[in-house]
N, C-alpha and C positions, 0 to 999 in steps of 0.2 A: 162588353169588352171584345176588342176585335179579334176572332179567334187565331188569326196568322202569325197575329205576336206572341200571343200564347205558346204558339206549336214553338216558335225561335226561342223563346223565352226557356222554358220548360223541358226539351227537348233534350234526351239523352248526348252527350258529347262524344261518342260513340256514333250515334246515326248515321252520318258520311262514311263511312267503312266499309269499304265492299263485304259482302256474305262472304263466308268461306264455308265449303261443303267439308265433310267430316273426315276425307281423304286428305284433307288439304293444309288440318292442321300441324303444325310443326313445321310445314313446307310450301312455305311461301310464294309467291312466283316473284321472280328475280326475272324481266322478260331482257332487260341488259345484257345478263349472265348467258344469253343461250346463243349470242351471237358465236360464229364459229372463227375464232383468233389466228387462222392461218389466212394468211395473204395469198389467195387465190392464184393460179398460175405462174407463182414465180417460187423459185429455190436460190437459197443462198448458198457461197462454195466455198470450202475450209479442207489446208493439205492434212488430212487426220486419217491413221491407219487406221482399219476394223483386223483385230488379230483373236485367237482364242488356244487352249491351253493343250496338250500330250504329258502322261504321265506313268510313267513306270516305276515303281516301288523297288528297294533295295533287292538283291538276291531274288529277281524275276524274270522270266525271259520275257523279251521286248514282242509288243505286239503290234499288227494293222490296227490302226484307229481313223476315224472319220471325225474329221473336227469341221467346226463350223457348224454343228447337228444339232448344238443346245446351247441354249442363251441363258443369260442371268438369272438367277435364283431355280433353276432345275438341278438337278442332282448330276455328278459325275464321279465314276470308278474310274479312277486310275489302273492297269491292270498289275496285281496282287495288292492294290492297298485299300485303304477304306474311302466308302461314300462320304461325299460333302457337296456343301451345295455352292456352284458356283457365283462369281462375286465380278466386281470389276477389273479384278486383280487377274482374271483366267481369261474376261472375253467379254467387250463392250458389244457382244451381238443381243438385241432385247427378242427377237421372234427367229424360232428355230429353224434353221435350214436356208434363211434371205435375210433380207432389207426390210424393216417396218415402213410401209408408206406414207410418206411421198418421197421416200431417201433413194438414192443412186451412187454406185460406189463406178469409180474409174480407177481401175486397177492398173498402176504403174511398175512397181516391183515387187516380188513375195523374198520373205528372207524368213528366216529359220535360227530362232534364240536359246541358245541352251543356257539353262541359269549359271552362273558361274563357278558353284560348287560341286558341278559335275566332276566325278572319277576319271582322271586323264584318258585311259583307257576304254568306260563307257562311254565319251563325247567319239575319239578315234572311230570306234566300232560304230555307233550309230550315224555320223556325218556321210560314212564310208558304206555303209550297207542299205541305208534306209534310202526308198523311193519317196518323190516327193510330187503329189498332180494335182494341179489344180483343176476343177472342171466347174464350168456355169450351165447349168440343163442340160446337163450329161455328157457335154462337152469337153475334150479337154481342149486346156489352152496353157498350159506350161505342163514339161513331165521330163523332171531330172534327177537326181541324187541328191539328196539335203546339202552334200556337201557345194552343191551349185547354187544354196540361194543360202547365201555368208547372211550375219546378223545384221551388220552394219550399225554395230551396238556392242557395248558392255567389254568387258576385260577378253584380252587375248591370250595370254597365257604366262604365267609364272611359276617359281616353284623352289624350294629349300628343301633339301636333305643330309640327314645327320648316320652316319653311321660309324658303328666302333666295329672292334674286334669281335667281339663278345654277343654283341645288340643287334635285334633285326633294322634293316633299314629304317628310316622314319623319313616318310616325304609328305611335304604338303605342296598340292599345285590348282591353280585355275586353269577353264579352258573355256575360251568360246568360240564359237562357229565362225572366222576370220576375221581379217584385220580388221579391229575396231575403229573405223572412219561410215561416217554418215553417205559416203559416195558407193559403199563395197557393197551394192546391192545385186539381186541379178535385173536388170531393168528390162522390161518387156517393150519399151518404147523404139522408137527409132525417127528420129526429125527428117532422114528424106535418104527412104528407103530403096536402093537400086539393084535391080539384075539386068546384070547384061543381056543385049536382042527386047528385052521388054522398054515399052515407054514412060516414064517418070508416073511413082507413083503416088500416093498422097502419103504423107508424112502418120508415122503408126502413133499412136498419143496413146494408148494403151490397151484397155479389155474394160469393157462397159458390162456392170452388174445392175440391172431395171429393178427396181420396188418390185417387190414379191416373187424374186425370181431366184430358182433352188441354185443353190452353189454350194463348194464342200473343198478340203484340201482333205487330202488321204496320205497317212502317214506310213509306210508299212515297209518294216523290216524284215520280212520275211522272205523274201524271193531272190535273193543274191545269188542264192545258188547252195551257200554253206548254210548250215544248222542257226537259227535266231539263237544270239548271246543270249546271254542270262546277264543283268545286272551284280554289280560286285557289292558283298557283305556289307553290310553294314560296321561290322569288326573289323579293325585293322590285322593282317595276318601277314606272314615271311612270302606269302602265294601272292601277294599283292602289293608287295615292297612298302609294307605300313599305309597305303592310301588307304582313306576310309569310303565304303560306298557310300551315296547320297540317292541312289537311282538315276533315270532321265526326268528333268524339269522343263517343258521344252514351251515355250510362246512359238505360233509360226503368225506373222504379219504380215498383212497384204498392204503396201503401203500404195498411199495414191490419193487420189480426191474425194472428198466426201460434198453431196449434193444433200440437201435436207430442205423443211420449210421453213418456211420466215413469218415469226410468231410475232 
């Protein structure tokens, strides 16, 4: 009998299958899977802000904070309140302190969001006292008062109050960092920028933030001159014409161009 038919014949159905070494069970090689999915040398470009969170706890005095220093799922104190780990809700930044690579941020205006249930009085005192800088590698490149980069977002201001004879005030109000239109931003830009005696010069399109390069906005009420407020009680009281404190809630947004890869 001719032995080669035999072997065909006979032959485990198994045989063709390559060996696998003992590292290798469970883990296949997939050699498809290892190609690398980003499309080499190009970025695609979408207007989307990169913004991240300030937080001051009811009945606290307001502090310097450096935002933009921790990204999603690390942990953040707000000052006098408790740790929790931030979310999407506080800060689409995923690597602490930059831009994960190969993203690019083109900084066009920064604006400043107070949540809307802020205490009339602590929105006032902080728009009004609180420094606002932005710096890219130590740099800065905007440095004003909060109250100079409006939301450009969210409710502007309202309010009902009830009072008798007898009864302390009762008010309730909203407040946000200016008129609520998508234009009231502070814009960094300038389409064709002139000083006089100088020659024309190239039109400013905004502040370029490079993959893995450190950047920060610093929030800090302290330097005005007068004592850092204290945030208002959380109890309504006759000292505070019935408003209830809420603390500071604050997003600051760098609005502008987002550069990323193309997957």
């Amino acid at each position: 009998m001719n032995a080669a038919r035999n072997t065909s014949r006979y032959e485990s159905r198994y045989a063709h299958l390559p060996v696998l070494e003992e590292k290798e069970v469970g883990r296949p090689k997939f050699y498809g899977f290892r190609k690398n999915p980003i499309v080499a040398g190009q970025l695609e470009y979408l207007v989307q802000p990169i913004y991240d969170f300030y937080g001051v706890a009811v009945a606290t005095q307001v502090t310097k904070q450096q935002l933009f220093a921790t990204a999603i799922g690390t942990s953040y104190t707000p000052a006098g309140g408790a740790a929790f780990t931030k979310t999407e809700y506080h800060t689409n930044l995923v690597q602490n302190g930059m831009l994960d690579a190969p993203k690019k941020f083109l900084v066009k205006a920064p604006a400043t969001i107070l949540r809307s249930d802020v205490a009339p009085a602590d929105a006032n005192l902080f728009v009004g006292t609180t420094q606002f800088d932005l710096s890219i590698s130590g740099k800065l490149y905007w440095q004003s008062l909060v109250s100079k980069t409006p939301a450009g977002a969210g409710v502007f201001a309202g309010g009902a109050a009830v009072t008798t004879a007898v009864a302390t005030s009762q008010t309730l109000m909203s407040t946000s960092n200016g008129w609520p239109t998508a234009q009231n931003v502070a814009s960094i830009t300038d389409p064709m920028p002139q000083i006089p005696g100088l020659d024309p010069m190239e039109p400013v399109l905004g502040q370029l933030i490079e993959q893995n390069q450190n950047f920060s906005v610093i929030l800090d009420p302290t330097i005005s001159g007068v004592a850092a407020f204290t945030t208002i009680a959380a109890l309504a009281g006759a000292a505070t014409g019935g408003v209830v404190g809420t603390g500071i809630n604050t997003h600051v947004y760098l609005e502008g161009l987002l550069a990323r890869a193309i997957l």
